[in-house]
N, C-alpha and C positions, 0 to 999 in steps of 0.2 A: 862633366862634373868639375872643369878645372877650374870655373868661374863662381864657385861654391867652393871650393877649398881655398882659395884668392882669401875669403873673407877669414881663415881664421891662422892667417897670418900672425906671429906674436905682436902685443900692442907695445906702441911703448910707453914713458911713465905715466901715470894718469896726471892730468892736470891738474890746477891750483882754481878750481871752478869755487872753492868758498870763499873766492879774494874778487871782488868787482871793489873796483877804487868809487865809484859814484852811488855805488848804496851803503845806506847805513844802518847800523841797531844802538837804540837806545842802551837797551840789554841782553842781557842772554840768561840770568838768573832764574827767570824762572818758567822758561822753558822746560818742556818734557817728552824725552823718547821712550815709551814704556811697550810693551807685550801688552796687548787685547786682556787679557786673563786681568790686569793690575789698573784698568782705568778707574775704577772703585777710590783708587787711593788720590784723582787728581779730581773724579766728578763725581765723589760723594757714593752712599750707596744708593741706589738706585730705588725711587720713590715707588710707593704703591698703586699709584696711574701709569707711571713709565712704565712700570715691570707687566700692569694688565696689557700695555698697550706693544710692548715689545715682546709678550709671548705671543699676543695674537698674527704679529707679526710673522714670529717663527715658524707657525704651525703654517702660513700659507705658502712660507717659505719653503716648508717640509712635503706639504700636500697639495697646495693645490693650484700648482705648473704646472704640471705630469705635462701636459700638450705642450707647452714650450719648451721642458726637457727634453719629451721624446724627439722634437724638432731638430734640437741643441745635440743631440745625442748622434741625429743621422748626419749632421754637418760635420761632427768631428770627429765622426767617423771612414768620410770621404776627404776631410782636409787632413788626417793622418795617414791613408792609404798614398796620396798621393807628395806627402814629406819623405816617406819611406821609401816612395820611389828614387826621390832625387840627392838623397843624404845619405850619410852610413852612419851606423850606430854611432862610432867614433865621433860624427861632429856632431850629432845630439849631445852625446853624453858631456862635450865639450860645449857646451851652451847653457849660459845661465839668464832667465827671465825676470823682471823683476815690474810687477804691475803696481801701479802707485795710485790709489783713487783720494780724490778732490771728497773732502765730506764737509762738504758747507753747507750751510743750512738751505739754499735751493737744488740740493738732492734730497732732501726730505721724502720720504714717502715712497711709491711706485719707484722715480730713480733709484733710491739705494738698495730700495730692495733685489730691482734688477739687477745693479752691479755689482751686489751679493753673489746673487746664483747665476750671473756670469763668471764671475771670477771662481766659484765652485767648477764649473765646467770645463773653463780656459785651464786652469789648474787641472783637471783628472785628465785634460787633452795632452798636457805637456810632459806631467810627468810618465803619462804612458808610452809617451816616444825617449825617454830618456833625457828628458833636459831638468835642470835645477828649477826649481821656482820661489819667485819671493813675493811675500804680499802687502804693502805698506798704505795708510791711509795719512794722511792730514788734516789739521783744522785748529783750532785754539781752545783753549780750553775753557774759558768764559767769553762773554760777549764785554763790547766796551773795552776793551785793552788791557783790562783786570791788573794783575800785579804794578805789571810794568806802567801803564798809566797812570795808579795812585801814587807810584814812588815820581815819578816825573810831575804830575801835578802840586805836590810839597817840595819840589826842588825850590830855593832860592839863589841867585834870579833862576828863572825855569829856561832851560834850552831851547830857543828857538830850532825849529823843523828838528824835530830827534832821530827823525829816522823811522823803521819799524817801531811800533810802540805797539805788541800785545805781548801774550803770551804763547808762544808756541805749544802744539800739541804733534808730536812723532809718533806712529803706532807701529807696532810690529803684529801684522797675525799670523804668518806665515814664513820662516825664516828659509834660507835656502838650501840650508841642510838639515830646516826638516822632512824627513819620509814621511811621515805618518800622522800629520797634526790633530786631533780629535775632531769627532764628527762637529760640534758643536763650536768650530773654533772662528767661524764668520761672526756668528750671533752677536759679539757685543757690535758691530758695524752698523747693525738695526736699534742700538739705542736711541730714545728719542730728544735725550740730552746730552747727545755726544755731537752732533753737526752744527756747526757753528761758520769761523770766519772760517777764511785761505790763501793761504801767503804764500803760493805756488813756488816763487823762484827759491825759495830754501829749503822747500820739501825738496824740490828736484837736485837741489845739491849734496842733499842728506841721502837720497834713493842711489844717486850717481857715486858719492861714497863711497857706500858701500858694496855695491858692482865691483867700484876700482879696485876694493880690495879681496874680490874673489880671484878663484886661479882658473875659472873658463876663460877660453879663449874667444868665444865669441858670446856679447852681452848685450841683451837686450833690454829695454826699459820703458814700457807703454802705459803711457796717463790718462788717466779714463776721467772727463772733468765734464761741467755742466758750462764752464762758466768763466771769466775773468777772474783775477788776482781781487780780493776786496777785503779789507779790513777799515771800519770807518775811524777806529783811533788811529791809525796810519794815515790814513788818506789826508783825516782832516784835520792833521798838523803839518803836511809835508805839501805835497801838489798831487793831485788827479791819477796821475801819471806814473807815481813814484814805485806800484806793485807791478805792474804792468812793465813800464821798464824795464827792472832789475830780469824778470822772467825773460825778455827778449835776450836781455845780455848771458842769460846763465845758458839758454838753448845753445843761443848761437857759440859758445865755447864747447862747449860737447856735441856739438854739430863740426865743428869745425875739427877739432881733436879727433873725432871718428875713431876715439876706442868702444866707445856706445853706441849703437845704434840707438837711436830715439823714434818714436811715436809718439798718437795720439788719437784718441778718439771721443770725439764731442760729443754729447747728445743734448738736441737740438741747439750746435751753438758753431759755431766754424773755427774749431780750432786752428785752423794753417793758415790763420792770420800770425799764428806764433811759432807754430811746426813747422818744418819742410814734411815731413812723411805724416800724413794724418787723412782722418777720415771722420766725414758728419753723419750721426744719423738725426731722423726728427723724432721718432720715440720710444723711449725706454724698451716696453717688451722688443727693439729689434736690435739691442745692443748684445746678446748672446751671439746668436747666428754671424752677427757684422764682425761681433768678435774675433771667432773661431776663424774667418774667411782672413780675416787682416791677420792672425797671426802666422796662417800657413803661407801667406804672403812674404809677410817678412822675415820668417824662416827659409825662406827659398832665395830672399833678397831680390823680387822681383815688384817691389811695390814702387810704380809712379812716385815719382818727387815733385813739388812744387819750383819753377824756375824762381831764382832771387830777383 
């Protein structure tokens, strides 16, 4: 076990991952990190289609897995027997998770819903071994670049390449110290006006954040994405390249720091083009099970790495 206790070694400071000299933001104003419970206050209340269309949501969320739960249920039941083998309570307890899912509008549908009741499972897996868990989503909060766009289009003269130009959207559903979050505390994740663009390298530095400022000693943080960095008020004032970048550079600094342990896990998309520790699946219903297996993985610190 000595090569297990290797990993929870003290870290030391965490890094300056929110400073890359080659990306830009036009703004930050009107940006927002809010609690699930409070997106009402940035997308409105919630219309009479959406609301028929994300209860019916809930209810299949609620009812009618049972097979891929009870599936979900016997894996994480075999990947905790064999964590408990190789850990002591002590370095669970000393371990904090922090799952960050991509909500752009092509996880729409089946995707979110499954990385819902993934992350329902992953979550009753983790905190049953004793580790912290945290739940955070991203995306923006209108389409088109909304605020920030219209303030940058009335600029005189107007700034060439501005940089990021939306509005960020930060979500919290699940904090790490909470125990006990309500039953119902995924649900607004299946709004059908909440998925939108994704600015990945700033989620990941907001996700990485706030890890650095937990007191586990061992931190984990797995992004569950569909997809490339894309926002097209971004893209199409800047170059091609410019989301997609920034995220290689923000990895590679928390790859490189090695206070975080990082992953990732695709569906249907090859994330370790930008991971070193990642894994593909091709469809949604096998992101529970793929889940549950990667995480007991990387709790043991035995997951394959990508050579550079």
């Amino acid at each position: 076990m000595q090569f297990l206790r290797a990993l929870f070694k003290k870290p030391t400071n965490a890094p300056a991952t929110d400073s890359i000299p080659s990306y830009r933001i036009y703004t930050r104003e009107f940006d927002k990190i809010l609690k699930a419970s409070q997106l009402d206050e940035v997308l409105g209340p919630i219309s009479i289609e959406h609301a028929t269309t994300l209860d019916a949501a809930w209810q299949r969320y609620q009812g009618a897995l049972l097979d891929w739960r009870m599936e979900c249920s016997l894996a994480a039941l075999e990947a905790s027997r064999l964590v408990r083998i190789q850990t002591t309570e002590q370095m669970r307890a000393d371990t904090v998770v922090s799952i960050l899912v991509d909500h752009s509008g092509s996880m729409r549908g089946q995707s979110i819903l499954l990385a819902a009741a993934t992350i329902d499972v992953a979550t009753d897996f983790l905190v049953h071994l004793g580790c912290k868990v945290e739940v955070l989503g991203f995306t923006t909060t209108s389409w088109k670049g909304g605020q920030s766009r219209k303030h940058w289009l009335s600029e005189r003269p107007r700034r060439a390449k501005p940089g990021r130009l939306c509005d960020l959207l930060h979500i919290i559903y699940r904090a790490a110290d909470s125990n006990f979050p309500h039953a119902g505390y995924l649900k607004p994740m299946l709004r059908p006006d909440l998925l939108k663009e994704n600015v990945d390298g700033e989620a990941l530095q907001w996700a990485a954040k706030r890890l650095y400022a937990r007191p586990e000693t061992r931190k984990l943080l797995l992004v569950i994405s569909d997809g490339a960095p894309v926002d097209d008020s971004t893209l199409n004032e800047n170059d091609p390249l410019f989301l997609s970048r920034h995220l290689t550079e923000v990895i590679g600094t928390i790859e490189t720091e090695s206070v975080i342990q990082l992953a990732a896990i695709g569906i249907n998309y090859s994330v370790n083009r930008y991971y070193r520790t990642a894994e593909e699946i091709e469809l949604p219903q096998d992101l529970g099970v793929s889940t549950l297996h990667f995480l007991q993985r990387l709790l043991l610190n035995n997951e394959p790495q990508k050579s550079d």
